[in-house]
N, CA, C and O atoms as CSV, one atom per row, in Angstrom:
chain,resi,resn,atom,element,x,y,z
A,1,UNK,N,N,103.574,86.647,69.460
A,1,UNK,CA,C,102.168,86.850,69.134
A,1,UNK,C,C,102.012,87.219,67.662
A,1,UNK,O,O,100.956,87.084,67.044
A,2,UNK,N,N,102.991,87.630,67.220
A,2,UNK,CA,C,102.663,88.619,65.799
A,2,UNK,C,C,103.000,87.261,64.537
A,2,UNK,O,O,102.755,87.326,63.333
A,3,UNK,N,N,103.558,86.216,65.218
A,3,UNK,CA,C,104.086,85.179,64.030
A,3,UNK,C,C,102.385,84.027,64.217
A,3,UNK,O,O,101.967,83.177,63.431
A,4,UNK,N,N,101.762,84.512,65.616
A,4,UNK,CA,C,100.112,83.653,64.934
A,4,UNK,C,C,99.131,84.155,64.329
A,4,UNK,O,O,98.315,83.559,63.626
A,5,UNK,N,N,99.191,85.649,64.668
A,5,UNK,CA,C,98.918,86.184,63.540
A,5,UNK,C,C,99.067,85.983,62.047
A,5,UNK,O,O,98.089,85.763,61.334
A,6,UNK,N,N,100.285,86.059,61.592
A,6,UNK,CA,C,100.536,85.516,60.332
A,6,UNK,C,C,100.076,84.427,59.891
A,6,UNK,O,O,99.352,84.274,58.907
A,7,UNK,N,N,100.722,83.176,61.028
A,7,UNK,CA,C,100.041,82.221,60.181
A,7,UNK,C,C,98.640,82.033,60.001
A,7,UNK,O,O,98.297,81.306,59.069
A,8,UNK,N,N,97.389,82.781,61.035
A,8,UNK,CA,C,96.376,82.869,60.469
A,8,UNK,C,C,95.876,83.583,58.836
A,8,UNK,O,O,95.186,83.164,57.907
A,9,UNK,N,N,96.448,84.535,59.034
A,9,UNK,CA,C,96.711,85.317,57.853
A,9,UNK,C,C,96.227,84.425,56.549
A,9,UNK,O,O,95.198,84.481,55.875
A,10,UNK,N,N,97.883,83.226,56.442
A,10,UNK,CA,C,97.880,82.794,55.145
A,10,UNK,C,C,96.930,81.155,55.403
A,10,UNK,O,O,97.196,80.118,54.795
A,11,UNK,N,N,95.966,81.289,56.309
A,11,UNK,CA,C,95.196,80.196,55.915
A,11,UNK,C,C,93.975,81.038,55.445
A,11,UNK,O,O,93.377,80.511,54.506
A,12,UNK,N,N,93.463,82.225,55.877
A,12,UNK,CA,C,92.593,83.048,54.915
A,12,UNK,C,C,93.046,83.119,53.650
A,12,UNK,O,O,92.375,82.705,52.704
A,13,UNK,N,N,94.214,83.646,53.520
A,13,UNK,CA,C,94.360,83.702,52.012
A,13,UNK,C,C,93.949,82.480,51.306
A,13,UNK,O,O,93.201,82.422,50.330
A,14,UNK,N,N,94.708,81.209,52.110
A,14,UNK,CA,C,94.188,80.085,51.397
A,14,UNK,C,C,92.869,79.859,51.109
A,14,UNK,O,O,92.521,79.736,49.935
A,15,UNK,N,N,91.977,79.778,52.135
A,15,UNK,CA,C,91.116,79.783,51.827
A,15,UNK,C,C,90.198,80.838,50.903
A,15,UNK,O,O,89.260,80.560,50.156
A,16,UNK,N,N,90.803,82.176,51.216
A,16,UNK,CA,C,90.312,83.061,50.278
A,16,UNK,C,C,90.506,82.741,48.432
A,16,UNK,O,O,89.868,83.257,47.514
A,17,UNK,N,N,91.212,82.088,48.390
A,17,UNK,CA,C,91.719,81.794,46.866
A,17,UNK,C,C,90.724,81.017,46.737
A,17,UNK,O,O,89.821,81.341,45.967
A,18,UNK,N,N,90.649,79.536,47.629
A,18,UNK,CA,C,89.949,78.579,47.000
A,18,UNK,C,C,88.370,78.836,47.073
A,18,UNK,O,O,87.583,78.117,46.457
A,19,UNK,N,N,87.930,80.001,47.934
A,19,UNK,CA,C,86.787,79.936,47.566
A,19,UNK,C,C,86.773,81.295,46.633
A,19,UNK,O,O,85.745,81.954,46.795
A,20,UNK,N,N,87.286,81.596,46.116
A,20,UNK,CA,C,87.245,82.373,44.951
A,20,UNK,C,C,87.641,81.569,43.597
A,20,UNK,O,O,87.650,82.116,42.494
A,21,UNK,N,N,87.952,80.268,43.801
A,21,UNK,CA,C,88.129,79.452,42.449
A,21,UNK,C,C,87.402,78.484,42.691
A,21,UNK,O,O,87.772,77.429,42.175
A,22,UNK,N,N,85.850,78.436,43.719
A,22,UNK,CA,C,84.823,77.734,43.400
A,22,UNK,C,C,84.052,78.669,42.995
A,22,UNK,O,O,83.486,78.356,41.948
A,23,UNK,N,N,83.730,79.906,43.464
A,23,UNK,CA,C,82.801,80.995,42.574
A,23,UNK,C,C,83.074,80.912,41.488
A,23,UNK,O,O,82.080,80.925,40.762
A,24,UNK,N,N,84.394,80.791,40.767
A,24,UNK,CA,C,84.577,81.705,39.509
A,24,UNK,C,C,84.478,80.089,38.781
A,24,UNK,O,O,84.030,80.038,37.636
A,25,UNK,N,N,84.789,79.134,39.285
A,25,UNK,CA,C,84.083,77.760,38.481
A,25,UNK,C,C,82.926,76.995,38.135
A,25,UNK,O,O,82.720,76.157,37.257
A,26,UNK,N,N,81.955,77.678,39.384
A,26,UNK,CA,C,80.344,77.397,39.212
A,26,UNK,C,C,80.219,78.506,39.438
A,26,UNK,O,O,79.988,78.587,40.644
A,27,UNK,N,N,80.232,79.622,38.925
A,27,UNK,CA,C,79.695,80.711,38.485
A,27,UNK,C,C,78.485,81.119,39.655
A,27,UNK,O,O,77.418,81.368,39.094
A,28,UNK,N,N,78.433,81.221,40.928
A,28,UNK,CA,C,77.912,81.646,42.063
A,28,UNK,C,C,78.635,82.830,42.660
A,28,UNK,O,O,79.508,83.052,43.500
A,29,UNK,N,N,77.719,83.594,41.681
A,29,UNK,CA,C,78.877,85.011,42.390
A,29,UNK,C,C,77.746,85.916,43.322
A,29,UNK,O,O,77.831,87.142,43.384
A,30,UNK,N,N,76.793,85.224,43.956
A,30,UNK,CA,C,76.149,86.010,44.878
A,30,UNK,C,C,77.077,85.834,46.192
A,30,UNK,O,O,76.724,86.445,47.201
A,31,UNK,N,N,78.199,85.063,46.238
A,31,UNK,CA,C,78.721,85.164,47.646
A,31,UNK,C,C,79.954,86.023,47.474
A,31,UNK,O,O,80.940,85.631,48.098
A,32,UNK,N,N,80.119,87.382,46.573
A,32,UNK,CA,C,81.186,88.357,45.927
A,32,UNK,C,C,81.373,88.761,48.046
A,32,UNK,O,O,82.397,88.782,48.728
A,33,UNK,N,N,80.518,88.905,48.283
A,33,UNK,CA,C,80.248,90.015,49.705
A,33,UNK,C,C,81.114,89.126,50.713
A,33,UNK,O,O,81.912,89.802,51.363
A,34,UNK,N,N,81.131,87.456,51.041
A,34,UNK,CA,C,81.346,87.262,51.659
A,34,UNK,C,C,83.063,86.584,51.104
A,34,UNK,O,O,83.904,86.173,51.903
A,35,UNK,N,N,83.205,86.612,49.921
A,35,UNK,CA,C,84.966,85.967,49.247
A,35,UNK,C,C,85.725,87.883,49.849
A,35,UNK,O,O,86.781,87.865,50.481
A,36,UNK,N,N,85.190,88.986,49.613
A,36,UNK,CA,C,85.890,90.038,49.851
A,36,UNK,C,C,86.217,90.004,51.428
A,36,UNK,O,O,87.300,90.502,51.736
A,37,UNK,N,N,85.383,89.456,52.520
A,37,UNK,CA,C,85.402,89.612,53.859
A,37,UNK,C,C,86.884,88.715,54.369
A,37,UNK,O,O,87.714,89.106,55.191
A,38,UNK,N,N,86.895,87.236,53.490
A,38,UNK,CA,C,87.475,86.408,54.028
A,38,UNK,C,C,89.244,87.268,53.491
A,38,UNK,O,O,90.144,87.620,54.253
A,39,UNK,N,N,89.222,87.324,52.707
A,39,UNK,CA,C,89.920,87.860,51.855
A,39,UNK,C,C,90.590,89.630,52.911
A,39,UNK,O,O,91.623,89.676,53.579
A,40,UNK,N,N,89.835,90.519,52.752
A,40,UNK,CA,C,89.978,91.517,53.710
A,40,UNK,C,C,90.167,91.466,54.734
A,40,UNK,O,O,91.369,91.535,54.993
A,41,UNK,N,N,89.206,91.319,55.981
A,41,UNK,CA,C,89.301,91.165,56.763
A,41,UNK,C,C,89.979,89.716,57.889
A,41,UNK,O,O,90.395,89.734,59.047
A,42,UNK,N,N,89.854,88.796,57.067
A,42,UNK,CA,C,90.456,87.491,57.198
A,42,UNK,C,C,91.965,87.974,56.974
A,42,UNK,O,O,92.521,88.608,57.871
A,43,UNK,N,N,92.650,87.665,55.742
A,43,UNK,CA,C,93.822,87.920,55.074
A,43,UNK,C,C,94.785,89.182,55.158
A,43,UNK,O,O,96.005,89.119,55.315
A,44,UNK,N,N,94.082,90.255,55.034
A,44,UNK,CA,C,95.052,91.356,55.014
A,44,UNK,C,C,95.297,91.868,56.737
A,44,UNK,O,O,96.409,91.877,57.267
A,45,UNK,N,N,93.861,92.322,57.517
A,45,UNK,CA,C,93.625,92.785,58.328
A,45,UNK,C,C,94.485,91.493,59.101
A,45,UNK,O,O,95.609,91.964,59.275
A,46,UNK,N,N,94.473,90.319,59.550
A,46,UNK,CA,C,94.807,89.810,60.585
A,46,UNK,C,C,96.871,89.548,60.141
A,46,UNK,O,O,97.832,89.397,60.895
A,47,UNK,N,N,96.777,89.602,58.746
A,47,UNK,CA,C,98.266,90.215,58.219
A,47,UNK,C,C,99.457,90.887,58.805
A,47,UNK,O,O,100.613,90.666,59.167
A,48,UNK,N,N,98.325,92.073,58.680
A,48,UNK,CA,C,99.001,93.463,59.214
A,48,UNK,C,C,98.534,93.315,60.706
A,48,UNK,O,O,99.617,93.500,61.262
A,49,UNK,N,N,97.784,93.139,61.548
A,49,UNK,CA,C,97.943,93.199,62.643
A,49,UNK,C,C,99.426,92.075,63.407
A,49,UNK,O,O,99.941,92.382,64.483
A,50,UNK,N,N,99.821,90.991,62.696
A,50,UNK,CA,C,100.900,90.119,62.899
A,50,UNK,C,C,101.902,91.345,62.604
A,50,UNK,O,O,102.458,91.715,63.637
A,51,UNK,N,N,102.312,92.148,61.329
A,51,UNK,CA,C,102.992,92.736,61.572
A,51,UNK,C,C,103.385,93.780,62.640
A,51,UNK,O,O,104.487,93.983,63.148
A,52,UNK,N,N,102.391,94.290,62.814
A,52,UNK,CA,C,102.223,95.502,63.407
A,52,UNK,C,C,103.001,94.993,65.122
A,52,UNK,O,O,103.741,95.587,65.906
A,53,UNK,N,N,102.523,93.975,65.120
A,53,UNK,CA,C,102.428,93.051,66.937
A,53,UNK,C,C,104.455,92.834,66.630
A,53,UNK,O,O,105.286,93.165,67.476
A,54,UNK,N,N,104.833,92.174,65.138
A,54,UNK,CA,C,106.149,91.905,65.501
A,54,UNK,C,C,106.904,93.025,65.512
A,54,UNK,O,O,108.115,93.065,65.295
A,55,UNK,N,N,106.057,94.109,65.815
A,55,UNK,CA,C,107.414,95.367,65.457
A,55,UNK,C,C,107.539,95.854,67.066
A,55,UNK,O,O,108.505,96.020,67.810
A,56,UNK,N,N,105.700,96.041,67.278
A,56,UNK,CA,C,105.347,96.480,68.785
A,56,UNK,C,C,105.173,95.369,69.659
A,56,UNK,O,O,104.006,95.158,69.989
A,57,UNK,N,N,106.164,94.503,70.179
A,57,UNK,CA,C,106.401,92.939,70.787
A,57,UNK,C,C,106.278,93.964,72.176
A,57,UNK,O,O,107.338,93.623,72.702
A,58,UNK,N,N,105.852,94.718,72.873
A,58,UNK,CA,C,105.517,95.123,73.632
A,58,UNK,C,C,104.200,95.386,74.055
A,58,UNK,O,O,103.788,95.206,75.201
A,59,UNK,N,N,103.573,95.801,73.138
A,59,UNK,CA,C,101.865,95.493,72.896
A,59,UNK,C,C,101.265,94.475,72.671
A,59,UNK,O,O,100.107,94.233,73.013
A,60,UNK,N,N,102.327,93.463,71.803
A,60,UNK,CA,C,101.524,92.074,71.733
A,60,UNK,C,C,101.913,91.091,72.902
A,60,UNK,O,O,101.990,89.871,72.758
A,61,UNK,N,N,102.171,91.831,74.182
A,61,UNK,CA,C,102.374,91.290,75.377
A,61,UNK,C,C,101.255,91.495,76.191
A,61,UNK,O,O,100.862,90.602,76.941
A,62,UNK,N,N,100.692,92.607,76.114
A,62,UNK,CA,C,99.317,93.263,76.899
A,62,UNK,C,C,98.154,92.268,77.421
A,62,UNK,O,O,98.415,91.107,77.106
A,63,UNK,N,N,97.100,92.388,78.039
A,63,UNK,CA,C,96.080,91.474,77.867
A,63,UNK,C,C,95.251,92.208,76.952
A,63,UNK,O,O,94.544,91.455,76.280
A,64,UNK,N,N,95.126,93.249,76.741
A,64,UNK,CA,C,94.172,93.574,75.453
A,64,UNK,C,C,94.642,93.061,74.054
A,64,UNK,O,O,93.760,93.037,73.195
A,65,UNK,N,N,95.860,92.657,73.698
A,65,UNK,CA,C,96.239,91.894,72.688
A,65,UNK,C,C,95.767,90.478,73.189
A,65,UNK,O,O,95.224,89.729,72.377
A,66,UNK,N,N,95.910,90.170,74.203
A,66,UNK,CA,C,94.963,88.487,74.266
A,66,UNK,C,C,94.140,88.495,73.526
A,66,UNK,O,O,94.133,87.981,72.407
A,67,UNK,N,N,92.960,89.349,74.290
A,67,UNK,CA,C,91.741,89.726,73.751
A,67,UNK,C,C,91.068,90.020,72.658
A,67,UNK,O,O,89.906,89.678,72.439
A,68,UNK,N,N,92.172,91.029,71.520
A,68,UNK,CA,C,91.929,90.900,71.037
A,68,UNK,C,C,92.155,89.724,69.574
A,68,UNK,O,O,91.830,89.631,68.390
A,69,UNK,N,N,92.997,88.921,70.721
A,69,UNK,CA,C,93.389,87.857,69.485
A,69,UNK,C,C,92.128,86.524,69.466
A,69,UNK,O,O,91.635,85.897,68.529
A,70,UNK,N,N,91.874,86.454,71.200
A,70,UNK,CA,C,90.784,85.654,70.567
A,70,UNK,C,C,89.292,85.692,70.322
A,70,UNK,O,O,88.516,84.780,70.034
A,71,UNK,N,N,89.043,87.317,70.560
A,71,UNK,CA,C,87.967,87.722,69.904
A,71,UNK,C,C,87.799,87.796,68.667
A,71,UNK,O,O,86.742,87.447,68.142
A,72,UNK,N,N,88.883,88.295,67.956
A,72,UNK,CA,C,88.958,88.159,66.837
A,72,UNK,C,C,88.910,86.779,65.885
A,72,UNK,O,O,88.257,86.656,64.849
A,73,UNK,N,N,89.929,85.592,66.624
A,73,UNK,CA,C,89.725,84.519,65.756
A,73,UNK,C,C,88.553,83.332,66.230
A,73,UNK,O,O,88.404,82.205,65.756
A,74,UNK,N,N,87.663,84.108,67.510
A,74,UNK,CA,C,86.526,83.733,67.385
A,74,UNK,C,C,85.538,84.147,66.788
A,74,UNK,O,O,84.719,83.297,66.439
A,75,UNK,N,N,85.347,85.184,66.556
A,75,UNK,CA,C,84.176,86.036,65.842
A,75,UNK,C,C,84.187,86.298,64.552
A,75,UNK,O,O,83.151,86.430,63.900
A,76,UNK,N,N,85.547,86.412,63.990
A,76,UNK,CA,C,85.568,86.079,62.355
A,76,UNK,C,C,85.085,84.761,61.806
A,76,UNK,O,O,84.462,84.914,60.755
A,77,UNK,N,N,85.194,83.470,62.222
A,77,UNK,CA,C,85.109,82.881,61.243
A,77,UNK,C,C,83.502,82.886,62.176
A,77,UNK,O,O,84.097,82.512,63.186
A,78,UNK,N,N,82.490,82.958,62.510
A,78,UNK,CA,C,81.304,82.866,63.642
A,78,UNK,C,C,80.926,84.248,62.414
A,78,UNK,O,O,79.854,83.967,61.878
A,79,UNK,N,N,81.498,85.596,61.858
A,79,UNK,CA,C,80.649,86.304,60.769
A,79,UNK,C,C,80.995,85.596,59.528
A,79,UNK,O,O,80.254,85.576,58.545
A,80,UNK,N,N,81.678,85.251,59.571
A,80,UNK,CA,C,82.163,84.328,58.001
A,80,UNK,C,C,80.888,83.525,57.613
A,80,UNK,O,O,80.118,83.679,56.665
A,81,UNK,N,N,80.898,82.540,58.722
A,81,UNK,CA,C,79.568,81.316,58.689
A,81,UNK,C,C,78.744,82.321,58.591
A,81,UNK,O,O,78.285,82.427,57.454
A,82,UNK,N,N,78.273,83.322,59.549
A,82,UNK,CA,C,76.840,84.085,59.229
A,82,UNK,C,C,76.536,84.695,57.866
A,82,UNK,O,O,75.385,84.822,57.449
A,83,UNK,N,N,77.534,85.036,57.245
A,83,UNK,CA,C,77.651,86.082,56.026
A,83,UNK,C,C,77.068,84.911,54.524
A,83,UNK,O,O,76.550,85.223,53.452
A,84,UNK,N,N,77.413,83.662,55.040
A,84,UNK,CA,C,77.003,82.667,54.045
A,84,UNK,C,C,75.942,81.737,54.307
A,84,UNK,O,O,75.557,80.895,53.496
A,85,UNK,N,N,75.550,81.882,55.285
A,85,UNK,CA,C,73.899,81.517,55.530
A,85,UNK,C,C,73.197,82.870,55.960
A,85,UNK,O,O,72.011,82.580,56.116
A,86,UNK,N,N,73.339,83.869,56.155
A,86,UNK,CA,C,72.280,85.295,56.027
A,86,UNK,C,C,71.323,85.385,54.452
A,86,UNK,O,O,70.128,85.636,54.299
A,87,UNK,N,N,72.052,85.170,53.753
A,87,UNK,CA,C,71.395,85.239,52.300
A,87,UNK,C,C,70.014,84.040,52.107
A,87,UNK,O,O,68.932,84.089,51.521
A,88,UNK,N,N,70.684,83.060,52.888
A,88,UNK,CA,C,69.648,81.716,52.359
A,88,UNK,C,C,68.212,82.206,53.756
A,88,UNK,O,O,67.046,82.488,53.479
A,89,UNK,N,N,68.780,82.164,55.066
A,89,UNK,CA,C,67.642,82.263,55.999
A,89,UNK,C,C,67.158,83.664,56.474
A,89,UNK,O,O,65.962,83.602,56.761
A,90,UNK,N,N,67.589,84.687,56.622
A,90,UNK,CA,C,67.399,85.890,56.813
A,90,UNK,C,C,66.845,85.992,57.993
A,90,UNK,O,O,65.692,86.403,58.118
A,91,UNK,N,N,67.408,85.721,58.755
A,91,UNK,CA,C,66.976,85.292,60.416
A,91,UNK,C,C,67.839,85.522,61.604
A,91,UNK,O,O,67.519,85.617,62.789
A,92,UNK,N,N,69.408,85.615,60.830
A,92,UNK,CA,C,70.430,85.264,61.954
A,92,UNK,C,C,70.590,87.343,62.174
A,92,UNK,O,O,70.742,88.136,61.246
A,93,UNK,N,N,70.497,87.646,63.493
A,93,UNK,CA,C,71.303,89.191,63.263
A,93,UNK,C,C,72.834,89.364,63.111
A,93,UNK,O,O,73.746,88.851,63.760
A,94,UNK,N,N,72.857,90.096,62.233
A,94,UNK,CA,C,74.310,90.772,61.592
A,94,UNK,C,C,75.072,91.203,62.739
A,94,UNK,O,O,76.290,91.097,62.884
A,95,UNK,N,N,74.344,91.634,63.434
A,95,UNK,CA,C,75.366,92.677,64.205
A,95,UNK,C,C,75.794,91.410,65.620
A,95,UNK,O,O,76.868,91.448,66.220
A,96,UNK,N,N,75.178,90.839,65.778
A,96,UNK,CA,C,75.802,89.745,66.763
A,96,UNK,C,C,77.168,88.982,66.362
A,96,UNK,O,O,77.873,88.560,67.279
A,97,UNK,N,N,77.489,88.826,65.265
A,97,UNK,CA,C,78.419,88.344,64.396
A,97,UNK,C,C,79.508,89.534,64.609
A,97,UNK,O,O,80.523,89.259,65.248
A,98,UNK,N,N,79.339,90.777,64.121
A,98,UNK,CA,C,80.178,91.950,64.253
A,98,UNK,C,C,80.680,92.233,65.443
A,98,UNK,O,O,81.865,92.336,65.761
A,99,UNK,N,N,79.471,92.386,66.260
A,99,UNK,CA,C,80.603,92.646,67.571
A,99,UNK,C,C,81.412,92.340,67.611
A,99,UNK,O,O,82.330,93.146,67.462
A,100,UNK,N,N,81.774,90.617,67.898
A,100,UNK,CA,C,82.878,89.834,68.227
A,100,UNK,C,C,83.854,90.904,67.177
A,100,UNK,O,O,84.622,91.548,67.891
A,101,UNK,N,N,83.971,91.155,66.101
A,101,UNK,CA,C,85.000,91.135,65.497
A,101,UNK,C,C,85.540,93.157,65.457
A,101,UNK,O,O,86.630,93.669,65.203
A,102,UNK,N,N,84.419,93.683,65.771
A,102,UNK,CA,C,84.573,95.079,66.436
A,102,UNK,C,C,85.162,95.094,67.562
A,102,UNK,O,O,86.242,95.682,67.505
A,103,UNK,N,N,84.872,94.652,68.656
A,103,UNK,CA,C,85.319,94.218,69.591
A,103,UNK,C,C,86.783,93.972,69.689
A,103,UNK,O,O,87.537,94.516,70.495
A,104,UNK,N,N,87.169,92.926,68.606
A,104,UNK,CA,C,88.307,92.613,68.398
A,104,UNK,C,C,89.608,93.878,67.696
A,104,UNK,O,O,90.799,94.182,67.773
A,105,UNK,N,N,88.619,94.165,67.178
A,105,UNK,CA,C,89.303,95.277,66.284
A,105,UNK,C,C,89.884,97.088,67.542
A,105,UNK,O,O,90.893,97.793,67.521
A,106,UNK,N,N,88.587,97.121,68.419
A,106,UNK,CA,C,88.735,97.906,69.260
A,106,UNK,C,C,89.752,97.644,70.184
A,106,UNK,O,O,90.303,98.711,70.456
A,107,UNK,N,N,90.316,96.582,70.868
A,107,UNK,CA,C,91.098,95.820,71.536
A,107,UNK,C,C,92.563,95.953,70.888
A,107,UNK,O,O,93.588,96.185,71.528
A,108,UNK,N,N,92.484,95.788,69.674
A,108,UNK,CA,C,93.717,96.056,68.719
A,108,UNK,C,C,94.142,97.486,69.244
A,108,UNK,O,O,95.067,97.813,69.988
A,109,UNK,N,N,93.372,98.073,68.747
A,109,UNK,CA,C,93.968,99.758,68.980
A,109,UNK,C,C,94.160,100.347,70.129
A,109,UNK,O,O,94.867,101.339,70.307
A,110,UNK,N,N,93.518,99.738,70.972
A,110,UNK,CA,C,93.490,100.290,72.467
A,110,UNK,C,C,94.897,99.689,72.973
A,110,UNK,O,O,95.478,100.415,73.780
A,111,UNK,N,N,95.499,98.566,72.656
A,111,UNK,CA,C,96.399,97.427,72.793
A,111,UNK,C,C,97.826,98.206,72.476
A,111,UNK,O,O,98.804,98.214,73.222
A,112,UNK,N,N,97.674,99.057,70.800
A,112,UNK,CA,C,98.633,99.494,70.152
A,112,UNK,C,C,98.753,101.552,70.767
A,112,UNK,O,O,99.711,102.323,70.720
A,113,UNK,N,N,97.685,101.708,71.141
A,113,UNK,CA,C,98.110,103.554,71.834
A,113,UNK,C,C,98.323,103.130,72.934
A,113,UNK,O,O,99.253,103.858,73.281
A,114,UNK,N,N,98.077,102.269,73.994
A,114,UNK,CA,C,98.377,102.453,75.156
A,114,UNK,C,C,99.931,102.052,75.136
A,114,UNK,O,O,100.567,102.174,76.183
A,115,UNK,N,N,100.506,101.617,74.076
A,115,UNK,CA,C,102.343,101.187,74.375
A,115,UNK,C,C,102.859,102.194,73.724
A,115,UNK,O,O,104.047,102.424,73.952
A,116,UNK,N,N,102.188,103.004,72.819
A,116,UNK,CA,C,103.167,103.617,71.710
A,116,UNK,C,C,103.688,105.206,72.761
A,116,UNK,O,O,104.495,105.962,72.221
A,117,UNK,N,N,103.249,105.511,73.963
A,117,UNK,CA,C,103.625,106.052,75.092
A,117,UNK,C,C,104.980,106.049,75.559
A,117,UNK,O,O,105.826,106.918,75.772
A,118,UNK,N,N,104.901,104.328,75.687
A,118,UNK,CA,C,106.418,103.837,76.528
A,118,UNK,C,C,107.173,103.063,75.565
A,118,UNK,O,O,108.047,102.414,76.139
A,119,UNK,N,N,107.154,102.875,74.180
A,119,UNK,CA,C,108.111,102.202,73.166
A,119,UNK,C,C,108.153,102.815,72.185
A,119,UNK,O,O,107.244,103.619,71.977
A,120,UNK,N,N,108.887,102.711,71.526
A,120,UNK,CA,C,109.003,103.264,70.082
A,120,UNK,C,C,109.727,102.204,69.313
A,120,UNK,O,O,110.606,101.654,69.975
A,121,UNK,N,N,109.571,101.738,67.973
A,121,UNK,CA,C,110.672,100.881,67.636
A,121,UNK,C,C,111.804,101.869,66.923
A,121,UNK,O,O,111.861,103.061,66.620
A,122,UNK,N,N,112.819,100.511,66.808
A,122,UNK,CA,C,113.831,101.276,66.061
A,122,UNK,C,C,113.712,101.268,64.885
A,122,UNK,O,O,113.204,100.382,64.198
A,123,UNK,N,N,114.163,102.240,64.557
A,123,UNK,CA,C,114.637,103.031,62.627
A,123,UNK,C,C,115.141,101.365,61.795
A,123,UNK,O,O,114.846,100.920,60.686
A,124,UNK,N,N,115.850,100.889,62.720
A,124,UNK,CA,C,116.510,99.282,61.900
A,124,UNK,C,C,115.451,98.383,61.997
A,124,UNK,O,O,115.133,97.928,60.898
A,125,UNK,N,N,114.803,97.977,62.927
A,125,UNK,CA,C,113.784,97.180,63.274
A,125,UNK,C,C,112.543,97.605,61.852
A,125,UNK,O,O,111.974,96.667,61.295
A,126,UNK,N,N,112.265,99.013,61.424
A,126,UNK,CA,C,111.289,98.794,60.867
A,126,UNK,C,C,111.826,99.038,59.159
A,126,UNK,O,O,111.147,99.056,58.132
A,127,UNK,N,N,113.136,99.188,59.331
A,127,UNK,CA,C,113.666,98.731,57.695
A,127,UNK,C,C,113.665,97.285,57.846
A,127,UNK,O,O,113.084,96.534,57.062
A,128,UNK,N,N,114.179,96.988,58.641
A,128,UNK,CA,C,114.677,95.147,58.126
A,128,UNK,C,C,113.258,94.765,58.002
A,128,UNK,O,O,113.073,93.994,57.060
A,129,UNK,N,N,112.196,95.075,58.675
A,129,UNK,CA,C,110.929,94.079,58.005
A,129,UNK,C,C,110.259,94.673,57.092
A,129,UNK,O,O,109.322,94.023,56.628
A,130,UNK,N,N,110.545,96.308,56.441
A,130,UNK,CA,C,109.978,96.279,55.247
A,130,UNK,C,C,110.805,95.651,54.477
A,130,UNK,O,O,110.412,94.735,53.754
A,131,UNK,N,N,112.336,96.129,54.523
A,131,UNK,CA,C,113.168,95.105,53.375
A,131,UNK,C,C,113.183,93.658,53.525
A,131,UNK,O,O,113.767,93.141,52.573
A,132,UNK,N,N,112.782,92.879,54.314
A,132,UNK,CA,C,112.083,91.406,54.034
A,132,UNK,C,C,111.095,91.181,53.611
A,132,UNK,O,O,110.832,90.056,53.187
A,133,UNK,N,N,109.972,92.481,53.587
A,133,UNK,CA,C,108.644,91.740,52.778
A,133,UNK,C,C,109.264,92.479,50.940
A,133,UNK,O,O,108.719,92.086,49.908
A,134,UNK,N,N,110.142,93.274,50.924
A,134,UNK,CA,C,110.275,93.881,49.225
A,134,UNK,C,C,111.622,92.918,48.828
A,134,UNK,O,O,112.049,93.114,47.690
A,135,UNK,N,N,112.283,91.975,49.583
A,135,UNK,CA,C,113.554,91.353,49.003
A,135,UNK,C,C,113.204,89.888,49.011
A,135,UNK,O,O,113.841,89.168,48.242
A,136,UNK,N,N,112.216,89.317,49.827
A,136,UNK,CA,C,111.815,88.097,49.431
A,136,UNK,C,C,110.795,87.971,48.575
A,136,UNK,O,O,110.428,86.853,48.212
């Protein structure tokens, strides 16, 4: 579970770059609000939750890790789209968009205390994947 995570990860980033090198080329920087979301919450947040899942492969077994995987990669890009047509129509509600991804986010944590009870990782397990993200 924690390696689809990732690869979602680095298609936000991708995309986070490239739409940060169409702002900064046609100079449309009223969408600053929504390049930080894709970027944040897209990129880092669904990142670190891949990590977090390959350390705790016990939690990312749960059904609340289902849940919250495809709440999450339904409802992010569903506020993404909203966050870039809210400005033009001012019609769509915000918070219908959020749930999904609150939701998702709540599911995460509930996913990660209910195992940290009955697992712990090991001392080696969580050097070898910091020393793979500082040696590659």
């Amino acid at each position: 579970m924690g390696a689809k995570w990732i690869k979602f990860a680095v298609i936000y980033l991708i995309i986070g770059i490239a739409y940060g090198l169409f702002m900064h080329y046609t100079i449309q920087l009223q969408w600053k609000t929504l390049h930080a979301h894709i970027l944040v919450v897209g990129w880092l947040s669904t990142g670190l939750i891949g990590v977090i899942y390959s350390i705790y492969k016990d939690a990312a077994r749960t059904k609340l890790a289902m849940w919250q995987y495809y709440l999450h990669n339904i409802g992010l890009p569903i506020l993404l789209v909203g966050m870039l047509f809210v400005p033009i129509l001012n019609s769509i509600p915000m918070w219908l968009f959020e749930l999904c991804v609150t939701g998702g986010g709540l599911a995460f944590a509930l996913s990660i205390i209910s195992c940290l009870n009955e697992i712990s990782p090991s001392p080696f397990m969580i050097s070898h994947v910091a020393g793979s993200f500082l040696l590659h």
